[in-house]
C-alpha positions, 0 to 999 in steps of 0.5 A: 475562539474555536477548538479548530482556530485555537492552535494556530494553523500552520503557514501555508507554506510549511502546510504545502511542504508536509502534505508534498512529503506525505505524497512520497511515503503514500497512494490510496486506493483511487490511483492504484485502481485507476493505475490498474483501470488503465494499464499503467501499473508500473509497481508491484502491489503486496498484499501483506496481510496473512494467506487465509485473509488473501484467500478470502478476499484481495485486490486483483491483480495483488500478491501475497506476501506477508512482511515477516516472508520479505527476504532479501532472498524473496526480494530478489525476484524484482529488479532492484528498481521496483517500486512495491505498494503496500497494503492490509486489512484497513487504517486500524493495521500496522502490517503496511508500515511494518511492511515498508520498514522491512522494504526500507531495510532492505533497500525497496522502494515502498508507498504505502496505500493508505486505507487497506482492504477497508479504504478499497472497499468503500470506494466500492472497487471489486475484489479477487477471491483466491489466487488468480492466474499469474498471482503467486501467493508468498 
């Protein structure tokens, strides 16, 4: 028997139950960009990680917003409807989930897109440099 086979593997239906709830917590790169790709972006993407990092290098279309500037104050900008994605530097980054525990206690609805500025990066996607026209920075 295999290290792989040793657990036993859950039943399908429990597997099709966890991985359904990952979907609500979660998006990745691929579907934010081709969201973007065909003007269908009905989320408003945050780039959470420190201005100078934004200013190096960001996602287009992304607005700065460190989590510890998420204010109900600064949140009140977006209709209270808005769903917020999340981004960092990579899966080695809590500031996403920091990010959406602080959107949560706010009352935000929140997806975090798992693989940051790393995962947008190896999908070979482009990236902005400074702030862009229409962007505010946090």
């Amino acid at each position: 028997m295999s290290l792989v086979s040793e657990i036993p593997c859950a039943s399908p239906q429990d597997i099709a139950r966890r991985y359904s709830e990952r979907l609500v917590y979660e998006t990745d790169c691929w579907d934010v960009h081709d969201a973007m790709l065909h003007d269908k972006q009905d989320f408003v993407l945050l780039d959470v990680r420190g201005p100078k990092l934004y200013e190096a290098d960001h996602v287009p279309g992304a607005i700065n917003l460190p989590h510890g500037k998420m204010t109900s104050t600064k949140m009140q900008e977006w209709p209270e409807d808005t769903l917020f994605v999340v981004y960092c530097a990579g899966p080695h980054c809590n500031g996403t989930d920091r990010a959406a525990v602080r959107l949560g206690k706010l009352g935000r609805k929140v997806k975090v897109m798992i693989g940051g500025m790393t995962g947008w990066s190896d999908e070979g996607f482009t990236y902005a440099q400074g702030p862009q026209p229409g962007e505010v920075t946090g």
